[in-house]
C-alpha positions as CSV (number, residue, x, y, z in Angstrom):
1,X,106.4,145.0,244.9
2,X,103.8,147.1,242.9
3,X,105.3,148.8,239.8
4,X,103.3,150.8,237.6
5,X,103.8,152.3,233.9
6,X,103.9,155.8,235.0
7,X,106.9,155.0,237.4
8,X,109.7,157.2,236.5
9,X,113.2,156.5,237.8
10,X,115.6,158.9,239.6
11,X,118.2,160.0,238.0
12,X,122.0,160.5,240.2
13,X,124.0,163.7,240.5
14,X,126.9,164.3,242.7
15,X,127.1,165.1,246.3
16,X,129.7,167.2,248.0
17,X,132.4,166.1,250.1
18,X,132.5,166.3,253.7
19,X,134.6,168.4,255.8
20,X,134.8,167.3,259.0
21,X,134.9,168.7,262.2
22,X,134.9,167.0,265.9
23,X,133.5,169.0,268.3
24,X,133.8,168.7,272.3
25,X,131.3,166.6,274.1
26,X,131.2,168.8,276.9
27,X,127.9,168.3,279.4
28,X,125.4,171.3,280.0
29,X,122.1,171.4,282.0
30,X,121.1,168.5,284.5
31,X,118.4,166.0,284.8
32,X,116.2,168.4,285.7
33,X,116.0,170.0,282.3
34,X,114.1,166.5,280.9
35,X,111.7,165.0,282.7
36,X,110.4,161.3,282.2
37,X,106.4,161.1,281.5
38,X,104.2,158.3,282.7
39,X,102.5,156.7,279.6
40,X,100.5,154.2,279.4
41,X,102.3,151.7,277.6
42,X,105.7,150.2,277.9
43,X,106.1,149.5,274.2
44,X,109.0,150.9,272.4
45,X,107.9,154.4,270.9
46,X,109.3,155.0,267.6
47,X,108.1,159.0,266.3
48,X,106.6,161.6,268.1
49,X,104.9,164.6,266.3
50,X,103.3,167.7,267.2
51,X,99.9,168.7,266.0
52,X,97.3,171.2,266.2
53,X,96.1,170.1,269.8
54,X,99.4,168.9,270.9
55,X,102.2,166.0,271.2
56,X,100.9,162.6,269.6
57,X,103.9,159.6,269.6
58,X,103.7,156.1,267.5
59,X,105.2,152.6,268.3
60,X,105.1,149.0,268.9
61,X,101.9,146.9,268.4
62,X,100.3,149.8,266.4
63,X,99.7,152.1,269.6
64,X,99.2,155.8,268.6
65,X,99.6,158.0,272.0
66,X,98.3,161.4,272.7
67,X,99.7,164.2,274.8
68,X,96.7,165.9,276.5
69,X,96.2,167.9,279.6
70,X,95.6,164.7,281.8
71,X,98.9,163.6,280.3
72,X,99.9,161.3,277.7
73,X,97.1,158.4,276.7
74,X,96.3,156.2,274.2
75,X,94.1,157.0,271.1
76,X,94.7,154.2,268.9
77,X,95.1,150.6,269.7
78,X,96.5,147.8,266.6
79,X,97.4,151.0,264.2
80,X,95.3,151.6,261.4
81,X,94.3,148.0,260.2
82,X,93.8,146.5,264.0
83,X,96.4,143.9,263.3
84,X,98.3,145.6,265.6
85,X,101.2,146.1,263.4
86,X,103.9,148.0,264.8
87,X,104.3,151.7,263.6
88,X,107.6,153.4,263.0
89,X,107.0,157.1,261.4
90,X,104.7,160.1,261.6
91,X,103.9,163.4,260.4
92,X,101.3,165.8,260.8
93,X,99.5,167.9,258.0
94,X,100.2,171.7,257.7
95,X,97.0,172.8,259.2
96,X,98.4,170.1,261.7
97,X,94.4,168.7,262.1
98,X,95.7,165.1,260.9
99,X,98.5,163.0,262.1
100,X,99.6,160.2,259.7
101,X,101.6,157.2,260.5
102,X,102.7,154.2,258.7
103,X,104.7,150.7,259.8
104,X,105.1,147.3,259.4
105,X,103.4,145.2,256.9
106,X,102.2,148.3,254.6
107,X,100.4,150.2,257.7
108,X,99.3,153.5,257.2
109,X,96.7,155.7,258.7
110,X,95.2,159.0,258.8
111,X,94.0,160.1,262.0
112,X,91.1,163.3,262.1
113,X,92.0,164.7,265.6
114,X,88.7,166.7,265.5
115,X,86.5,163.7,265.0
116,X,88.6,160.9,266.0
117,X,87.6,159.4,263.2
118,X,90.9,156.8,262.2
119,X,90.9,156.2,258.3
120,X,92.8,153.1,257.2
121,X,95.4,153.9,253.6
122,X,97.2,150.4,254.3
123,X,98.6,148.3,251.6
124,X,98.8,151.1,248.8
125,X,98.5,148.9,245.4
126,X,98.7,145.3,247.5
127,X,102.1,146.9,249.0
128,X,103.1,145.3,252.3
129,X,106.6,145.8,253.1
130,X,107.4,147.5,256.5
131,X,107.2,151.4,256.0
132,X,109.8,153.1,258.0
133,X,109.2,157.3,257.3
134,X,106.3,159.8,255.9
135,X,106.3,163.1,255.2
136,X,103.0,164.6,254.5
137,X,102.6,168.2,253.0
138,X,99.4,170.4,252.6
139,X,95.9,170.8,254.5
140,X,93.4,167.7,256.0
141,X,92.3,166.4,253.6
142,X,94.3,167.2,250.6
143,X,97.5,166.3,251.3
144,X,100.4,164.6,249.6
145,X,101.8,161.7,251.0
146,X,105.1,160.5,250.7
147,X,106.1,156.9,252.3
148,X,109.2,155.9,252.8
149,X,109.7,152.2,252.1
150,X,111.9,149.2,253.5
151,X,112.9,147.6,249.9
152,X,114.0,150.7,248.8
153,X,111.0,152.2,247.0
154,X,109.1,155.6,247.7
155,X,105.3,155.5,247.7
156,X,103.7,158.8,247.0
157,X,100.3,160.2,246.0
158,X,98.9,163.7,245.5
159,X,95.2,162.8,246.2
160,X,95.4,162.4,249.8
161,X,96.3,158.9,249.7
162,X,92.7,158.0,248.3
163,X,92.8,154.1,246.6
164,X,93.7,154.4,243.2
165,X,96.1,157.6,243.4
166,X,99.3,155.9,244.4
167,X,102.6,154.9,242.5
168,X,106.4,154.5,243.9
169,X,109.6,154.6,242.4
170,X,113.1,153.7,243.7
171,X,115.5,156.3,244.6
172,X,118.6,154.1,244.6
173,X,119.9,150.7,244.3
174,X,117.1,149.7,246.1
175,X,118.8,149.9,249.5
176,X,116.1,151.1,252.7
177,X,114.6,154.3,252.3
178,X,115.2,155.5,256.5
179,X,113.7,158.9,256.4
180,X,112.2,161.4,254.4
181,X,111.2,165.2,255.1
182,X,109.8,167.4,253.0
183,X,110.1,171.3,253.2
184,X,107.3,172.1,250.7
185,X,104.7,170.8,248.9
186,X,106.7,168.3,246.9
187,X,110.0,169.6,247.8
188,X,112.5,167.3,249.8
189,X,114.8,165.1,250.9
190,X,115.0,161.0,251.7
191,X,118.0,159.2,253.0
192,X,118.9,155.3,252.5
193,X,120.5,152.0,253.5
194,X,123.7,152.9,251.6
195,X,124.5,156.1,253.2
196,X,122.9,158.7,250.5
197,X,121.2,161.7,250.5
198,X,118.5,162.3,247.8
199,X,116.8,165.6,246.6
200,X,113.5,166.1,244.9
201,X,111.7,169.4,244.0
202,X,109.0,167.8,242.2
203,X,107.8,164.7,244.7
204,X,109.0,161.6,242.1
205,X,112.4,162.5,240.3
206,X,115.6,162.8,242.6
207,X,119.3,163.5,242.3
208,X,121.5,162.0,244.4
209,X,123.1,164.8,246.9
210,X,125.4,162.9,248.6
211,X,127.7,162.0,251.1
212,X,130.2,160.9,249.6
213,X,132.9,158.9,251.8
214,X,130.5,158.9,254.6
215,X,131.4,156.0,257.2
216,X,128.1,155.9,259.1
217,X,124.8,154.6,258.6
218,X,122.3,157.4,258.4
219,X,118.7,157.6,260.7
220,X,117.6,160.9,261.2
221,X,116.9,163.5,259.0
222,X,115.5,167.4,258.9
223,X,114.6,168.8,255.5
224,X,114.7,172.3,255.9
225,X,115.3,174.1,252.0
226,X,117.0,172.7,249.4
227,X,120.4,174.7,251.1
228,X,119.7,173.5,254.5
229,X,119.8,169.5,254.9
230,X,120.5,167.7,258.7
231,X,121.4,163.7,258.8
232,X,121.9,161.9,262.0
233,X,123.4,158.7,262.5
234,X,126.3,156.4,263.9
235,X,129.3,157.3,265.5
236,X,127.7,160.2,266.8
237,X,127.7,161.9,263.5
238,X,125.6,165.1,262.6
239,X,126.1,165.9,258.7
240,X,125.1,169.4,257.2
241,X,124.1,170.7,254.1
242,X,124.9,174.2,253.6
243,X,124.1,174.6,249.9
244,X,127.7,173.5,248.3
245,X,129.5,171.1,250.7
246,X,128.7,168.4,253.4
247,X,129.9,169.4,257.0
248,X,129.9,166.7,259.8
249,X,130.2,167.1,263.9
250,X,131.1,164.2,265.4
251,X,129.1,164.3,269.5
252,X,130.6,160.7,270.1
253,X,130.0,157.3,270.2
254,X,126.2,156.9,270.2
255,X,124.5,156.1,267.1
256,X,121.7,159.2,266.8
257,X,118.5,158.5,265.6
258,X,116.7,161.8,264.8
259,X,117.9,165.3,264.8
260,X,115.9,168.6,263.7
261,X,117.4,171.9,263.7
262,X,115.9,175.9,263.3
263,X,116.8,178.1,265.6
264,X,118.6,175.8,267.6
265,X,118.7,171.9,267.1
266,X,118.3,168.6,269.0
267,X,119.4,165.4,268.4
268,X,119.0,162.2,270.6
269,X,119.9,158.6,270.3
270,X,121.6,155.3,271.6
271,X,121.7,155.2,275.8
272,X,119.3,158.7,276.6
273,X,121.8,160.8,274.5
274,X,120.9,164.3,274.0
275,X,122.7,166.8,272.1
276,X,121.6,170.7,272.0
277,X,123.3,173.0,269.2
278,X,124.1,176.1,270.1
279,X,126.0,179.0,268.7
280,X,127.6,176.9,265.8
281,X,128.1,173.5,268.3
282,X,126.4,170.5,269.7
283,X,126.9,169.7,273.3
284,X,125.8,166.7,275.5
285,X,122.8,167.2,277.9
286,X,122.0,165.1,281.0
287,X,118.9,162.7,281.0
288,X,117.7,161.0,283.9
289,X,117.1,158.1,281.5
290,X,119.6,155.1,279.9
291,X,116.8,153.7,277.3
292,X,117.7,154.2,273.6
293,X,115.7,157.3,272.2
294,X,114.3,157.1,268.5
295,X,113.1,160.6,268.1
296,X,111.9,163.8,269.3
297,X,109.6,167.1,268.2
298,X,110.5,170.0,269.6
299,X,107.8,172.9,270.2
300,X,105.6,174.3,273.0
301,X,107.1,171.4,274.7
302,X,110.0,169.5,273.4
303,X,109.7,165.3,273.2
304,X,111.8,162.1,272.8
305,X,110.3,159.0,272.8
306,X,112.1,155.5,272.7
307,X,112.3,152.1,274.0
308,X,110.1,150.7,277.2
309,X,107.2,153.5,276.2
310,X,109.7,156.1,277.3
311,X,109.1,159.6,276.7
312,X,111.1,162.5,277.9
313,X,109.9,166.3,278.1
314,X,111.2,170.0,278.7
């Protein structure tokens, strides 16, 4: 793994300790509230973004998919490289005229949705270890890029991921970076392997925020200020971050794998689970499906994605 002099290391605060707080899984809506969409693969879907022009979702065997009004199809076949590599994260830039995705083997790509044009970023400084998570802030074509990497590390650059203009440093102990979310331009959040929560407000250096005495192995995360910080993950847990403590709702059993919250809040995970918040409290929603979810965007039309090429809509 690439190291360079510049790399600085993060340095570790304290988190806050959770109060916890198990709410009733009651059920609300019916199956007609999701619907399932044909797609055109049957590969598991991993993320699912929106963008200027609509939904676009990432998975297995490098397939980048594309919401458009003849339904979902296929824009990119192999991911970035053509290896076919699978791809497990996306985000879109905040003009929302490029989606980026990353996965296994050091995959990542930048794809123009004006032009079509796909431009390969893979292997930043010979890099290939599975990338998991990115988070991409400011316009096409000069964004920052943050990666979030399977041995532990971050990747970043400011320069729009051009060759040259990466570095990476580890967060942690050098545990699985899962997910990262930014909420401005080099303001945000990553979670790990080892069940923590780190902060940055300049893109490279980090504190640790947390949760201490968590029990559950974290997936999903929603950056949304440095007082507002959502983590999903096993045993139906939903942490919070209100500012000064960690908060967690327990939905159930099912491990969740995304969440995102403003203005209300999803979650979805293991088995078609769906859980809506509203007025302070999650509660269970029907789906007409069974297939593990991964992730969901919500917006002019709310998304999950998951296994079998499965993607659900409301």
């Amino acid at each position: 793994m690439a190291r360079h002099t510049t790399r600085r290391t993060f340095a570790k605060g304290i988190g806050g300790a959770i109060a916890a707080v198990t709410l009733p899984m009651a059920a609300a809506g019916s199956e007609e509230d999701w619907t399932v969409a044909e797609t055109p693969v049957d590969a598991t879907l991993h993320d699912v973004v929106e963008a200027d022009d609509g939904l676009y979702a990432v998975g297995d065997t490098g397939v980048v998919l594309a919401r458009t009004g003849e339904g979902w199809q296929t824009v990119v076949t192999g991911g970035p490289t053509g290896n076919g590599n699978d791809l497990y994260g996306a985000d879109v830039t905040d003009d929302g005229e490029r989606v980026w995705f990353v996965g296994a083997s050091g995959a990542i790509g930048e794809y123009d949705l004006e032009t079509g044009m796909l431009v390969d970023h893979s292997t930043p400084n010979d890099v290939s270890n599975n990338f998991n998570d990115i988070a991409v802030t400011g316009t096409a074509g000069e964004a920052a890029v943050y990666v979030a990497g399977d041995s532990g590390a971050v990747y970043y650059s400011f320069e729009n991921g051009e060759t040259g203009s990466w570095d990476n440093v580890t967060p942690g102990s050098g545990s699985n970076i899962n997910a990262i979310d930014f909420h401005g331009p080099r303001s945000g959040h990553a979670i790990d392997g080892n069940q923590t929560v780190f902060v940055t407000d300049d893109g490279v250096t980090s504190n640790k925020l947390g949760i201490e005495d968590a029990d559950y192995n974290f997936y999903g995360l929603d950056s949304n200020a440095p007082g507002d910080v959502w983590v999903s993950g096993g045993g139906g847990s939903v942490y919070h971050w209100n500012g000064s403590e960690w908060t967690r709702d327990s939905t159930g059993d099912a491990s969740l794998r995304d969440v995102t919250v403003g203005g209300g809040g999803l979650t979805v995970g293991d088995g078609g689970a769906v859980f809506e918040r509203s007025a302070g409290r999650w509660t269970a929603t029907e789906t007409p499906v069974g297939q593990n979810l991964s992730a969901l965007a919500r917006g002019s039309v709310d998304a999950a994605v998951g296994a079998s090429g499965i993607v659900l809509e409301r």
